[in-house]
N, CA, C and O atoms as a GROMACS GRO file, in nm:
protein
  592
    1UNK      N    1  -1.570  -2.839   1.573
    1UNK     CA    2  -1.660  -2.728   1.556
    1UNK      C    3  -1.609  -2.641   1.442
    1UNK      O    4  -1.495  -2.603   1.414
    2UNK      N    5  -1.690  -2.627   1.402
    2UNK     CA    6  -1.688  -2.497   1.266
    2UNK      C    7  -1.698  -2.342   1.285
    2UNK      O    8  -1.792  -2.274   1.326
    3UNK      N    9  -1.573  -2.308   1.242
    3UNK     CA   10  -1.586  -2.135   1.255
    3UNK      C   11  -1.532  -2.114   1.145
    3UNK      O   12  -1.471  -2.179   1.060
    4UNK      N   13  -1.584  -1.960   1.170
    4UNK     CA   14  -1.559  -1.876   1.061
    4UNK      C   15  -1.431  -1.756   1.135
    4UNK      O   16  -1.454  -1.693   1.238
    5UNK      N   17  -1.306  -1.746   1.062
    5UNK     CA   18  -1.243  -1.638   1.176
    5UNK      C   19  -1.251  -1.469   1.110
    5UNK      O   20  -1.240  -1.432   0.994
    6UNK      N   21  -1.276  -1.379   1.254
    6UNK     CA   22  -1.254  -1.269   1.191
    6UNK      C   23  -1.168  -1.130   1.227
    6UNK      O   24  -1.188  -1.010   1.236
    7UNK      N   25  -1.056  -1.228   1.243
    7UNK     CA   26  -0.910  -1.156   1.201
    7UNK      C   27  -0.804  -1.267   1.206
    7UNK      O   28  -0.822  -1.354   1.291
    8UNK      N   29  -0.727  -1.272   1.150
    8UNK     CA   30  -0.550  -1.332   1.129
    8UNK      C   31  -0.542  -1.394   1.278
    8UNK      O   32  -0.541  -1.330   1.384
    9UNK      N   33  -0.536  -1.524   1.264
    9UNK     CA   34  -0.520  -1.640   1.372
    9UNK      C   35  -0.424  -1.685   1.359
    9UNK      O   36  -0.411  -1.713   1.240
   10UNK      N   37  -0.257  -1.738   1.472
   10UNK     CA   38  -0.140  -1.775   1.425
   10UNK      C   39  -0.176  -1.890   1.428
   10UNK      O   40  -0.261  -1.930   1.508
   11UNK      N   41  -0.121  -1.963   1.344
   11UNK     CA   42  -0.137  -2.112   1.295
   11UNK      C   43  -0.260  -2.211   1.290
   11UNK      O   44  -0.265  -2.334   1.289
   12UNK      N   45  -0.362  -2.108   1.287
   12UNK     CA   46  -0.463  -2.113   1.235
   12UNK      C   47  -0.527  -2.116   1.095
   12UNK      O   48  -0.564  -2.211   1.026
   13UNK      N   49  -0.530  -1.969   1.071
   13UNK     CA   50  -0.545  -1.938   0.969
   13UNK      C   51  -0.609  -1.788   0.914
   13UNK      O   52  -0.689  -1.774   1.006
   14UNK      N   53  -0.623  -1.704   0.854
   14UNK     CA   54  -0.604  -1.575   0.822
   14UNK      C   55  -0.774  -1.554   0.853
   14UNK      O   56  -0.851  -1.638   0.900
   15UNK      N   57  -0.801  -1.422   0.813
   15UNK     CA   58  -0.970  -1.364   0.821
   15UNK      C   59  -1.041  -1.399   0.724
   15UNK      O   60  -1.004  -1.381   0.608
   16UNK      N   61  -1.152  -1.453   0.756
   16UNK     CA   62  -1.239  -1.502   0.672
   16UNK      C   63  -1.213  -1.655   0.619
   16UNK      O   64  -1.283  -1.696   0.526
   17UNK      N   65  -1.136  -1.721   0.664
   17UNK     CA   66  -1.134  -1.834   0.662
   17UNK      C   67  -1.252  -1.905   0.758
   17UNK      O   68  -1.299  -1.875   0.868
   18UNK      N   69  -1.279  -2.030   0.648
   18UNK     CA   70  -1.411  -2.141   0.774
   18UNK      C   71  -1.281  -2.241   0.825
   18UNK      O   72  -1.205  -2.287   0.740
   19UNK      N   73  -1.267  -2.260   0.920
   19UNK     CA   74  -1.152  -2.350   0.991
   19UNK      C   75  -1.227  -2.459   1.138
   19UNK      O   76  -1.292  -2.431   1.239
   20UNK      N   77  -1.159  -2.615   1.066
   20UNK     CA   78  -1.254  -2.677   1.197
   20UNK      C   79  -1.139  -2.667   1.334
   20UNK      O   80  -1.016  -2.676   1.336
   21UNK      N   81  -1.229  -2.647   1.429
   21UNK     CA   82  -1.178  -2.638   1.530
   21UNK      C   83  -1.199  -2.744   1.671
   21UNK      O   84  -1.299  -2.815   1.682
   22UNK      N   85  -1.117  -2.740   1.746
   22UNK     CA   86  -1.228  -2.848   1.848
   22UNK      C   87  -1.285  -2.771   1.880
   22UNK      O   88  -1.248  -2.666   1.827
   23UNK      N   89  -1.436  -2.748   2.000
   23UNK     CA   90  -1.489  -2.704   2.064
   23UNK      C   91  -1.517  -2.678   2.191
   23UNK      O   92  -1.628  -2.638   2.227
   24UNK      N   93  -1.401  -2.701   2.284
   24UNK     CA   94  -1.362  -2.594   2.368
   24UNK      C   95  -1.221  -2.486   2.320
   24UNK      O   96  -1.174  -2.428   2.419
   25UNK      N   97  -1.178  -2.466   2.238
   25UNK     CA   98  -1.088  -2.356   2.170
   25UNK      C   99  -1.187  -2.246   2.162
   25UNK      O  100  -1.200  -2.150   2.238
   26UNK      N  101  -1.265  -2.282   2.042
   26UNK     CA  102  -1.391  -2.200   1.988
   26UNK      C  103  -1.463  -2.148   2.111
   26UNK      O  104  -1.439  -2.032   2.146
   27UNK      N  105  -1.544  -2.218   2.178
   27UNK     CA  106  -1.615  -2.190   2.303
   27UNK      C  107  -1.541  -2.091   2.427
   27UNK      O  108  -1.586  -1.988   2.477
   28UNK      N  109  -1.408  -2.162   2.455
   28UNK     CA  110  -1.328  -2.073   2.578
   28UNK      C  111  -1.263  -1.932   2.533
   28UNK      O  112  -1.258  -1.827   2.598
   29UNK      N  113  -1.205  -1.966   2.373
   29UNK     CA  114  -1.072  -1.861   2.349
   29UNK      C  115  -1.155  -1.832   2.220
   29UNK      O  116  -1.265  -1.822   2.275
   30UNK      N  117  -1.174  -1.818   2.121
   30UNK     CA  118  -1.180  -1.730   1.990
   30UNK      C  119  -1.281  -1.674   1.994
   30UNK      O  120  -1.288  -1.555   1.963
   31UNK      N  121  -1.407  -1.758   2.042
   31UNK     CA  122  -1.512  -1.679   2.046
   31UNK      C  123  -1.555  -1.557   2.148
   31UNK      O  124  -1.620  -1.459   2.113
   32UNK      N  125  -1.522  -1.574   2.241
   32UNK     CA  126  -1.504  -1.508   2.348
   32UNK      C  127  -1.420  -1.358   2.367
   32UNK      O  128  -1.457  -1.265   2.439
   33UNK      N  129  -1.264  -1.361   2.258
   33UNK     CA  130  -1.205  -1.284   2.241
   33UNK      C  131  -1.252  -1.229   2.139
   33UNK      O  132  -1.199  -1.119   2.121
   34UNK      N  133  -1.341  -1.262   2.051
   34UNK     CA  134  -1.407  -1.221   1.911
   34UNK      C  135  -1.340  -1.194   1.793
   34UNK      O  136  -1.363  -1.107   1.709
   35UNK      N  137  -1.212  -1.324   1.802
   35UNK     CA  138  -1.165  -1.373   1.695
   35UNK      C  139  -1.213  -1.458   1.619
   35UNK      O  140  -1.148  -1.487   1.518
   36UNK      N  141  -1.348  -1.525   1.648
   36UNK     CA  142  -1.395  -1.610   1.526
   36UNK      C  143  -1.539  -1.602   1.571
   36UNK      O  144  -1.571  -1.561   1.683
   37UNK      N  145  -1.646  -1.654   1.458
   37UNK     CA  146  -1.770  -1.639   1.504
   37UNK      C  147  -1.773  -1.814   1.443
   37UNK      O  148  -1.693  -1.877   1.373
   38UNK      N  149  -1.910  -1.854   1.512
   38UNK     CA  150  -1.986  -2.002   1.479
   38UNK      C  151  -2.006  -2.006   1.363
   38UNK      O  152  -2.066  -1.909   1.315
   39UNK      N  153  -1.968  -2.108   1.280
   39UNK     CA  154  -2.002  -2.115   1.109
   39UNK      C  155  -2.128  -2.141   1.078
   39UNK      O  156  -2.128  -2.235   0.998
   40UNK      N  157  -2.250  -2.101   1.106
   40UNK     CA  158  -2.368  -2.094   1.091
   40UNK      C  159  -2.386  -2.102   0.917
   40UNK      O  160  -2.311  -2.052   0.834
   41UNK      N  161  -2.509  -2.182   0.892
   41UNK     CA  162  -2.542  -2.128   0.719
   41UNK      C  163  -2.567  -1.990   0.699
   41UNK      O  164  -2.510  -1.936   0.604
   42UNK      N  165  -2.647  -1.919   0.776
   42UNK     CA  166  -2.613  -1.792   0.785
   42UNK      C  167  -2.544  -1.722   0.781
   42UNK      O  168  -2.576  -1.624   0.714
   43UNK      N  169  -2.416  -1.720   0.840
   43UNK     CA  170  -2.295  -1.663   0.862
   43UNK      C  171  -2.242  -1.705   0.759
   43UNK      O  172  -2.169  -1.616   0.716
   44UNK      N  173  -2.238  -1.827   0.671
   44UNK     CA  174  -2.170  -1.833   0.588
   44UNK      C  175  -2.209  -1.759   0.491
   44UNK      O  176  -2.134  -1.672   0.445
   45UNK      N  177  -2.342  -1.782   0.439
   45UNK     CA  178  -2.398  -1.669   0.313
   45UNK      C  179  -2.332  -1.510   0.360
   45UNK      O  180  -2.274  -1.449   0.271
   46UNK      N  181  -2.342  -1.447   0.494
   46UNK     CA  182  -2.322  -1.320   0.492
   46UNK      C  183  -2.149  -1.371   0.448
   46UNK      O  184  -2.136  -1.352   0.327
   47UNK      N  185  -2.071  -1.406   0.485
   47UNK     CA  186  -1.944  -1.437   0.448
   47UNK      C  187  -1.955  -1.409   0.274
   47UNK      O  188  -1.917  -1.301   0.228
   48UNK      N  189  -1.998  -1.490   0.208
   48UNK     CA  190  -1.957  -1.511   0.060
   48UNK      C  191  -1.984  -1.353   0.041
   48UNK      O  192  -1.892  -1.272   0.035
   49UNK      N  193  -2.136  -1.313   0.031
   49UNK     CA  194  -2.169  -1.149  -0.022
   49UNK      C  195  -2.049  -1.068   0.033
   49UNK      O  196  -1.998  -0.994  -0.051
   50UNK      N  197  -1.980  -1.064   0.185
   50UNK     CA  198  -1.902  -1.002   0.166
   50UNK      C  199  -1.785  -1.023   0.144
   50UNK      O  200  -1.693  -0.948   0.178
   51UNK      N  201  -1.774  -1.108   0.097
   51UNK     CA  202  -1.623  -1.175  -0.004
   51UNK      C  203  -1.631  -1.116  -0.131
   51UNK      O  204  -1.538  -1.060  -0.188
   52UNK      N  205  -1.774  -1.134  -0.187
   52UNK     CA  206  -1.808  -1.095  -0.323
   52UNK      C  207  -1.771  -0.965  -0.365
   52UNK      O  208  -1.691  -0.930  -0.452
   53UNK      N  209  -1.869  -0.873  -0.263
   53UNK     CA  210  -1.853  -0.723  -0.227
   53UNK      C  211  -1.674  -0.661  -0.222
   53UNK      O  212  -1.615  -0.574  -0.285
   54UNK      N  213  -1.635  -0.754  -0.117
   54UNK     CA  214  -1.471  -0.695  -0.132
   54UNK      C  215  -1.392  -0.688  -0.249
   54UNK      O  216  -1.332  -0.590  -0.290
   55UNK      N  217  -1.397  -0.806  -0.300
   55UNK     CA  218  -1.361  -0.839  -0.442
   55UNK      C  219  -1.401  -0.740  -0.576
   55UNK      O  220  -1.338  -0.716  -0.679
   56UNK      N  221  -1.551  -0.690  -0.523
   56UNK     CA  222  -1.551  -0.580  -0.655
   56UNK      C  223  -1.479  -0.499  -0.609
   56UNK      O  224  -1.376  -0.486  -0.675
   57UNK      N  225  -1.488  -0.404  -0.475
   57UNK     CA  226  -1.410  -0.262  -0.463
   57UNK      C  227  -1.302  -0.279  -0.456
   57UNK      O  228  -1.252  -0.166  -0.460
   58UNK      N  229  -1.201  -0.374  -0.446
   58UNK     CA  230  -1.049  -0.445  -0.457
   58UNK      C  231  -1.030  -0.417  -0.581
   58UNK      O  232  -0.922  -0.362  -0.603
   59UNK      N  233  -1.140  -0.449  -0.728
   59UNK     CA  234  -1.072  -0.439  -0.885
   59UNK      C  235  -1.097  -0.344  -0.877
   59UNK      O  236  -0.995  -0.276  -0.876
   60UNK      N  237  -1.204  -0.272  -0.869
   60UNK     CA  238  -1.216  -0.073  -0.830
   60UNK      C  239  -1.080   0.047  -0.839
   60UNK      O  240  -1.028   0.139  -0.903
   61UNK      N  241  -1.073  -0.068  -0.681
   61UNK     CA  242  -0.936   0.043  -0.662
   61UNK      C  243  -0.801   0.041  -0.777
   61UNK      O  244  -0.727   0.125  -0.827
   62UNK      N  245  -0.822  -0.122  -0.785
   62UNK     CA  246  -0.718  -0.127  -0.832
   62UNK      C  247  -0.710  -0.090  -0.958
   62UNK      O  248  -0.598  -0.070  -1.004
   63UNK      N  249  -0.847  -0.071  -1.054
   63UNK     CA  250  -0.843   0.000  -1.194
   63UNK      C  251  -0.766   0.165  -1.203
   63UNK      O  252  -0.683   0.213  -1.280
   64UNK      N  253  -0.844   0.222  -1.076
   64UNK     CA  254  -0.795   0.348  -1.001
   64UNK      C  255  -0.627   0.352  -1.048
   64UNK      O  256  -0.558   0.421  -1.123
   65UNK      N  257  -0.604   0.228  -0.953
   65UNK     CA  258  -0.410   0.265  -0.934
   65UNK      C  259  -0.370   0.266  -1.070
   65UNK      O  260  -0.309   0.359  -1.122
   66UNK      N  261  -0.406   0.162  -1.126
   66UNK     CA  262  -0.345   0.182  -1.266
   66UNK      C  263  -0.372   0.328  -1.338
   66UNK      O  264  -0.278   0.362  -1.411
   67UNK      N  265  -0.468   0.409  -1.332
   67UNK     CA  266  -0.499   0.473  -1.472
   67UNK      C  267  -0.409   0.548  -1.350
   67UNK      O  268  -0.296   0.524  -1.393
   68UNK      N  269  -0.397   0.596  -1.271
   68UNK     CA  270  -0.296   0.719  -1.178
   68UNK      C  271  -0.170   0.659  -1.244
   68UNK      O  272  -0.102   0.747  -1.298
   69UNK      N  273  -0.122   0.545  -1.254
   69UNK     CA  274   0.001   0.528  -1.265
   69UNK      C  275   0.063   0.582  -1.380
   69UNK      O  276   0.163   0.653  -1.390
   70UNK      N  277  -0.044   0.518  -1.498
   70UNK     CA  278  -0.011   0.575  -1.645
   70UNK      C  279  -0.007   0.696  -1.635
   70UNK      O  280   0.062   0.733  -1.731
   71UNK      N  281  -0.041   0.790  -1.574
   71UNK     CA  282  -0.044   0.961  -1.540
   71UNK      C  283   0.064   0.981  -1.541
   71UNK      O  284   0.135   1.028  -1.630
   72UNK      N  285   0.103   0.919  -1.360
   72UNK     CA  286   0.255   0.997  -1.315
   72UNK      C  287   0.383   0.956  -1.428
   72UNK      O  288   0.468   1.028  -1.480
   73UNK      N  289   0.360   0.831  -1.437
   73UNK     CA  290   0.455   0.820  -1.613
   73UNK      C  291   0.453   0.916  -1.679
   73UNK      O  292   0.568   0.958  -1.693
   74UNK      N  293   0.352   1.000  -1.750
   74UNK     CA  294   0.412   1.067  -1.832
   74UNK      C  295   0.432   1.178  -1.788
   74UNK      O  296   0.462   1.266  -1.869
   75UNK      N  297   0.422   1.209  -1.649
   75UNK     CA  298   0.487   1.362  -1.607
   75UNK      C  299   0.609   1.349  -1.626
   75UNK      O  300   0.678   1.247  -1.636
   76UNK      N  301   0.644   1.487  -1.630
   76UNK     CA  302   0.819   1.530  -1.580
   76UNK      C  303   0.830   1.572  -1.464
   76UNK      O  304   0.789   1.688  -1.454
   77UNK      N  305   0.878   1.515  -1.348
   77UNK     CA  306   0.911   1.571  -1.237
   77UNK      C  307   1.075   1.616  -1.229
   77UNK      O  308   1.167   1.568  -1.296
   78UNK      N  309   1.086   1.743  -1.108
   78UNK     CA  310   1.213   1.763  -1.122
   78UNK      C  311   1.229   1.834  -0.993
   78UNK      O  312   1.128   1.902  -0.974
   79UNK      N  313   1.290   1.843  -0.926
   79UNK     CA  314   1.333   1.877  -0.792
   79UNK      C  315   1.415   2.015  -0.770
   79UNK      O  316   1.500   2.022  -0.858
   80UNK      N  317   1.419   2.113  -0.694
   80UNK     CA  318   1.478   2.200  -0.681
   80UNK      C  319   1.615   2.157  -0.607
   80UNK      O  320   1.629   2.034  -0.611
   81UNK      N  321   1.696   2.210  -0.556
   81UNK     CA  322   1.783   2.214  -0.410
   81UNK      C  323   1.898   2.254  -0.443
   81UNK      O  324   1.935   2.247  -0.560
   82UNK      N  325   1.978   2.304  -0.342
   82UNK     CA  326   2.060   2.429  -0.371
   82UNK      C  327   2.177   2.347  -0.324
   82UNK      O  328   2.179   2.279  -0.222
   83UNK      N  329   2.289   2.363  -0.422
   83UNK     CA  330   2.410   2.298  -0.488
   83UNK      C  331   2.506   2.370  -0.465
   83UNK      O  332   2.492   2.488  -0.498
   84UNK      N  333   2.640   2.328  -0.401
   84UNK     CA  334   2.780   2.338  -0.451
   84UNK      C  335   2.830   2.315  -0.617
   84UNK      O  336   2.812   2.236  -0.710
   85UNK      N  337   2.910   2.450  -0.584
   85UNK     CA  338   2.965   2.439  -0.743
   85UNK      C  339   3.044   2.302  -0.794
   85UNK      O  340   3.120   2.314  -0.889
   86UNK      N  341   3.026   2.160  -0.728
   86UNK     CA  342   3.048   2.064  -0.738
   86UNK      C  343   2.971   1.969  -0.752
   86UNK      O  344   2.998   1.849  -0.746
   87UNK      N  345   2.839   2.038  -0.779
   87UNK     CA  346   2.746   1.958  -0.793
   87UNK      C  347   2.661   1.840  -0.689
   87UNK      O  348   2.577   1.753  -0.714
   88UNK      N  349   2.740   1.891  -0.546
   88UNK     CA  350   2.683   1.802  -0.472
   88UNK      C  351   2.549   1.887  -0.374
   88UNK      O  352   2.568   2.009  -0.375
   89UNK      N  353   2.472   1.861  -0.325
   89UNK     CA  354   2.346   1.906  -0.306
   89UNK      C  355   2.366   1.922  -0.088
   89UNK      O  356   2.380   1.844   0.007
   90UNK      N  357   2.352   2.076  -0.113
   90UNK     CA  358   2.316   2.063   0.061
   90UNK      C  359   2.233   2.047   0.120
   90UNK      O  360   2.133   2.119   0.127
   91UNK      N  361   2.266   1.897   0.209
   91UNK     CA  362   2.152   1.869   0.301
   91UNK      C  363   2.151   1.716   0.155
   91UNK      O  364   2.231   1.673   0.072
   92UNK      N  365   1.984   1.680   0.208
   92UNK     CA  366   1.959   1.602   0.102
   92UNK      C  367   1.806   1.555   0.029
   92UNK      O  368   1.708   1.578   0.101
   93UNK      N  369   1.782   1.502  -0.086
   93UNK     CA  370   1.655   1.486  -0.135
   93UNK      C  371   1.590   1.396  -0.083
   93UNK      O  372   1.661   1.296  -0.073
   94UNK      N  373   1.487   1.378  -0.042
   94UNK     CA  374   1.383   1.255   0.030
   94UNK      C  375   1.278   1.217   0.004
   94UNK      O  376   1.223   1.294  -0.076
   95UNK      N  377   1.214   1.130   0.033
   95UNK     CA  378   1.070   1.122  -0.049
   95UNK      C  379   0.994   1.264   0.001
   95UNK      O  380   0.908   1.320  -0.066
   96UNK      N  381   1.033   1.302   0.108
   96UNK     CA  382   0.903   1.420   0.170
   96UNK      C  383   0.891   1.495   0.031
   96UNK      O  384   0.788   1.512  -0.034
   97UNK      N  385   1.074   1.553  -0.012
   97UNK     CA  386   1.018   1.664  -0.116
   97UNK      C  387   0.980   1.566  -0.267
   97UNK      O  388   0.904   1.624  -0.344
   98UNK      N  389   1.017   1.456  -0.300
   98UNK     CA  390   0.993   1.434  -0.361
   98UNK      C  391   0.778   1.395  -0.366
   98UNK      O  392   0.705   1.404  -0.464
   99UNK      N  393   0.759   1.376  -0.296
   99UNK     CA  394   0.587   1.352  -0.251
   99UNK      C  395   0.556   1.509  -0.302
   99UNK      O  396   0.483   1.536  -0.398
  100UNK      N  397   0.614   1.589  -0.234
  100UNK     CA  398   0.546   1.747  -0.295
  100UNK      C  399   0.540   1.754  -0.411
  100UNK      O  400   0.434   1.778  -0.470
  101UNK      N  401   0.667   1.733  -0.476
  101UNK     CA  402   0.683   1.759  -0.587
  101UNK      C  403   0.546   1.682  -0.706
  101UNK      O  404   0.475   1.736  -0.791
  102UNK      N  405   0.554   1.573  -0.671
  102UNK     CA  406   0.454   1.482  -0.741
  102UNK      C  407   0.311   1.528  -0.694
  102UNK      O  408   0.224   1.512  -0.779
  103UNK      N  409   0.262   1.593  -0.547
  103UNK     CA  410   0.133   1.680  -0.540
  103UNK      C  411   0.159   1.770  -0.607
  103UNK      O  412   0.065   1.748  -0.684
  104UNK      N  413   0.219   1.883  -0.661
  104UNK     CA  414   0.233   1.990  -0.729
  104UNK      C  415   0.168   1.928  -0.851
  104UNK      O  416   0.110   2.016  -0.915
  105UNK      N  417   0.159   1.831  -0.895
  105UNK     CA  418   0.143   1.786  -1.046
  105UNK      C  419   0.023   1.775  -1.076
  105UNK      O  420  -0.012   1.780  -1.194
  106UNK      N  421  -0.078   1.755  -0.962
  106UNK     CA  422  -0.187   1.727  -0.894
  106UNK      C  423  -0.273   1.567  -0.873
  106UNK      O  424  -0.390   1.532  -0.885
  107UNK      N  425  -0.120   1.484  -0.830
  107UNK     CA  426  -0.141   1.403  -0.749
  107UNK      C  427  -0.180   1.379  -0.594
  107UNK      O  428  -0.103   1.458  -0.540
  108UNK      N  429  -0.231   1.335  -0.522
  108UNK     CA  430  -0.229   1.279  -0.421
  108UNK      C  431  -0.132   1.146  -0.328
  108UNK      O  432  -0.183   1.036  -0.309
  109UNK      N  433  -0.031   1.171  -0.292
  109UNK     CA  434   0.088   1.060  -0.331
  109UNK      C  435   0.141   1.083  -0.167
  109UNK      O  436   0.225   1.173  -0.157
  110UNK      N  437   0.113   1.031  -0.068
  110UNK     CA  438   0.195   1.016   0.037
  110UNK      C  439   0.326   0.944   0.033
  110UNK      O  440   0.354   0.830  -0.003
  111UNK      N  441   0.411   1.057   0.085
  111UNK     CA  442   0.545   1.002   0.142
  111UNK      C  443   0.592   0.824   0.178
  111UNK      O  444   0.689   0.749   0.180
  112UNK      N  445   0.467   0.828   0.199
  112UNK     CA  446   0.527   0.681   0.240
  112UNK      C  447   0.467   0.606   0.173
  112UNK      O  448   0.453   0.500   0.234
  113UNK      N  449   0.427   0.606   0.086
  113UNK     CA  450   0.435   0.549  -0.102
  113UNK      C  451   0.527   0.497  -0.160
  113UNK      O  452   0.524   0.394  -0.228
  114UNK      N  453   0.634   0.577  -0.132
  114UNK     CA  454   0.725   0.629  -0.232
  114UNK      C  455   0.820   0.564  -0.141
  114UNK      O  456   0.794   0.567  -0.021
  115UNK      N  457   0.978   0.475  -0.202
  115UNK     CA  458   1.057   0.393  -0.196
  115UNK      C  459   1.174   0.478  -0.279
  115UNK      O  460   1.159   0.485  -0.401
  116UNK      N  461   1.283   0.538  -0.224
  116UNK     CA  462   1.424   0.547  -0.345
  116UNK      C  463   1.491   0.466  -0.235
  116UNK      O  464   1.499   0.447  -0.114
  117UNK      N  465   1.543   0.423  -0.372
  117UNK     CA  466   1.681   0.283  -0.384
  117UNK      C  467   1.740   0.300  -0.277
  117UNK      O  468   1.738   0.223  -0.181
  118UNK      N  469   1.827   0.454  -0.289
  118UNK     CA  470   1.904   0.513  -0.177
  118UNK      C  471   1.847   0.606  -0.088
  118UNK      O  472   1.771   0.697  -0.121
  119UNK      N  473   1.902   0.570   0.079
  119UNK     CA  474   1.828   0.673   0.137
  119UNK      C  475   1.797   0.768   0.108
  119UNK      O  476   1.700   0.820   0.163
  120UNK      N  477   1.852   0.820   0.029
  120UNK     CA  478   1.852   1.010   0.021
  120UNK      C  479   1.945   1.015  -0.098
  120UNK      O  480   2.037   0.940  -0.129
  121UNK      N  481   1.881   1.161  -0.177
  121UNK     CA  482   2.015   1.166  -0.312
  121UNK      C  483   2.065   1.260  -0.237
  121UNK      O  484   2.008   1.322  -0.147
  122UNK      N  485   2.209   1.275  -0.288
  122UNK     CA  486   2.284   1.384  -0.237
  122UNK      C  487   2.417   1.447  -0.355
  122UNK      O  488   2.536   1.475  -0.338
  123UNK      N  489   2.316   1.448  -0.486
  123UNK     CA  490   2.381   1.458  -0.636
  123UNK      C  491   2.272   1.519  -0.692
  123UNK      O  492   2.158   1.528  -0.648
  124UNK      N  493   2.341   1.577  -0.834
  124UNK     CA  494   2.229   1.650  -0.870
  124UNK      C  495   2.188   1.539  -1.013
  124UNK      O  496   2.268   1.455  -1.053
  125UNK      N  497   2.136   1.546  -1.036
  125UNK     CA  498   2.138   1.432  -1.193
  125UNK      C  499   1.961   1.382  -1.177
  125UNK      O  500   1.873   1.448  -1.122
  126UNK      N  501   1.946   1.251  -1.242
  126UNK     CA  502   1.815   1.213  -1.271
  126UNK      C  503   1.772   1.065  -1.198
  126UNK      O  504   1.854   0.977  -1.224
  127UNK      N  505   1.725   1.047  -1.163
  127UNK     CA  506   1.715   0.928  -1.040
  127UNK      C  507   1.598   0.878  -1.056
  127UNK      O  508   1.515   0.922  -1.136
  128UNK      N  509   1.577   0.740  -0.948
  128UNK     CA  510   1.427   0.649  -0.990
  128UNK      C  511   1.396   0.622  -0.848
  128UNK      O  512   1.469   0.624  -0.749
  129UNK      N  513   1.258   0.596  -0.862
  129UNK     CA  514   1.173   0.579  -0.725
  129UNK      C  515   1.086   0.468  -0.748
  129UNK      O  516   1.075   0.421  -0.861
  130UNK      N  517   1.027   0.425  -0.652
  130UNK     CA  518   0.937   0.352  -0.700
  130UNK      C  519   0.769   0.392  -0.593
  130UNK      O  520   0.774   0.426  -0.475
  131UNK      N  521   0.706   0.383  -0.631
  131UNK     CA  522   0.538   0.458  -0.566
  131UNK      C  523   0.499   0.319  -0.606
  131UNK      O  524   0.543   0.247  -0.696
  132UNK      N  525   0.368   0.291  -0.482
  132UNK     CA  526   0.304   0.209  -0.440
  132UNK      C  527   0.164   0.261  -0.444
  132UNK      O  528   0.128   0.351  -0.368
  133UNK      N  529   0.097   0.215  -0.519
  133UNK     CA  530  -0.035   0.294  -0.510
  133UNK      C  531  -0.130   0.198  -0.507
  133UNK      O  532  -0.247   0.238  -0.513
  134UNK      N  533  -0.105   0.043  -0.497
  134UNK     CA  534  -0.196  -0.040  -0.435
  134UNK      C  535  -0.116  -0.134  -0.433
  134UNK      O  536  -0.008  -0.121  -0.491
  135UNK      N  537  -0.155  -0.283  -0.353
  135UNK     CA  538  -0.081  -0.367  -0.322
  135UNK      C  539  -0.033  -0.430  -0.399
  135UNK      O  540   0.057  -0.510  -0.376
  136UNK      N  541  -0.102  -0.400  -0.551
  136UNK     CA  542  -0.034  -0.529  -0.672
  136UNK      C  543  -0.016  -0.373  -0.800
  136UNK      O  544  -0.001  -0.398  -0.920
  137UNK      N  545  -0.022  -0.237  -0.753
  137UNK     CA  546  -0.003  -0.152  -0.855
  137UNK      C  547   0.215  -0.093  -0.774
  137UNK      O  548   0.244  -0.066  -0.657
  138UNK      N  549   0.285  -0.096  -0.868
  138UNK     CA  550   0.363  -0.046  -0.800
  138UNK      C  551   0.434  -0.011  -0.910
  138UNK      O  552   0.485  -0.104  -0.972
  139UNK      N  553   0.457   0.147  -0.968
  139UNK     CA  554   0.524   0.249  -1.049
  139UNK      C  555   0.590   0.263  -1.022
  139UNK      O  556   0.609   0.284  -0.902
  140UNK      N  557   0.726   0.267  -1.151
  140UNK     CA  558   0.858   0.344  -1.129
  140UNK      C  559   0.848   0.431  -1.186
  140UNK      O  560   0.786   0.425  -1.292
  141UNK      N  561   0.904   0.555  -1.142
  141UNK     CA  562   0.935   0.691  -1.205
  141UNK      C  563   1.075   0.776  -1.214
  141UNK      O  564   1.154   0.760  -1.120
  142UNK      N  565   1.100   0.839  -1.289
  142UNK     CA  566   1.213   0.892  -1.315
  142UNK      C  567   1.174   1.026  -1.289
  142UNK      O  568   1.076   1.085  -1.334
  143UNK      N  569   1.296   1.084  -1.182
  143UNK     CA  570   1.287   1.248  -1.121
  143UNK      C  571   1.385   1.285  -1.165
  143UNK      O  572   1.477   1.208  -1.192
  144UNK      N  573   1.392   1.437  -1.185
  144UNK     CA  574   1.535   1.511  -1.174
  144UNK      C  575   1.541   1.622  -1.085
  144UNK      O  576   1.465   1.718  -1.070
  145UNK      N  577   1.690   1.574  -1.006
  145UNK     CA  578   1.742   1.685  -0.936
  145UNK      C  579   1.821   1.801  -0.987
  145UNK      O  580   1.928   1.780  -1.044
  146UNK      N  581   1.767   1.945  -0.968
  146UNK     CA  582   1.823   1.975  -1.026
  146UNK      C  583   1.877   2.105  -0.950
  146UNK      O  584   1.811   2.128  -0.849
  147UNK      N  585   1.985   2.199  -0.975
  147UNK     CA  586   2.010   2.301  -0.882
  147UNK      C  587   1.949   2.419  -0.899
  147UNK      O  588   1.919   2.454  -1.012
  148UNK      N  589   1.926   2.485  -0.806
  148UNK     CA  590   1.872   2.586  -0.809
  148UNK      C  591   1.925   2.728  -0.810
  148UNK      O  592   1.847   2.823  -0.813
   0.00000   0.00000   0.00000
């Protein structure tokens, strides 16, 4: 039997795949749980349009990530936080403040975007991150910490 699945099947095969199946699987378990529907010609045409459809707003976004990326490149970001006369920083820098810092610029940039190398800086100097702003867009940027 022929289905179409619609969500991530283990050793099956992912969403939106047509996958043959026997037909009591299909009949007892996928269909039933409304992990796969009957591969109808029907179902298949609605399948392709919305394959088609995904595929445009997928390059969409992803034109999006890029022109943001070329942005945050050419900002200067730079971090506040209050320092020993040794230059070491109390407490420590994190993406939280670093995410502010990059909304201040007037980005939109969640925390959990954003990747540094090291957990946390705990120096004052100039450092790199890396932001995720779509699944195949992923920016590095250069911050500075600096004391306040």
């Amino acid at each position: 039997m022929e289905i179409i699945l619609l969500q991530d099947v283990e050793r099956l095969g992912s969403k939106d795949d047509i996958v043959e199946v026997k037909g009591g699987y299909a009949r007892n378990f996928l269909i039933p749980t409304q992990k796969a529907i009957v591969a109808t010609e029907s179902a298949k045409k609605v399948l392709a349009e919305n394959i088609k459809q995904r595929a445009h707003k997928e390059a969409k976004l992803k034109e999006e990530a890029t022109k943001i990326a070329e942005q945050i490149v050419a900002k200067k970001i730079s971090i506040g936080a209050k320092t020993s006369t040794s230059g070491k920083i109390f407490g420590s820098v994190n993406t939280i403040q670093l995410a502010e810092a990059i909304n201040k610029k007037g980005f939109e940039i969640d925390r959990k975007q954003i990747t540094i190398p090291e957990d946390s800086i705990k120096e004052v100097g100039t450092h790199t991150a890396k932001i995720k702003l779509h699944k195949e867009v992923v920016v590095e940027i250069e911050f500075e910490v600096v004391a306040e």
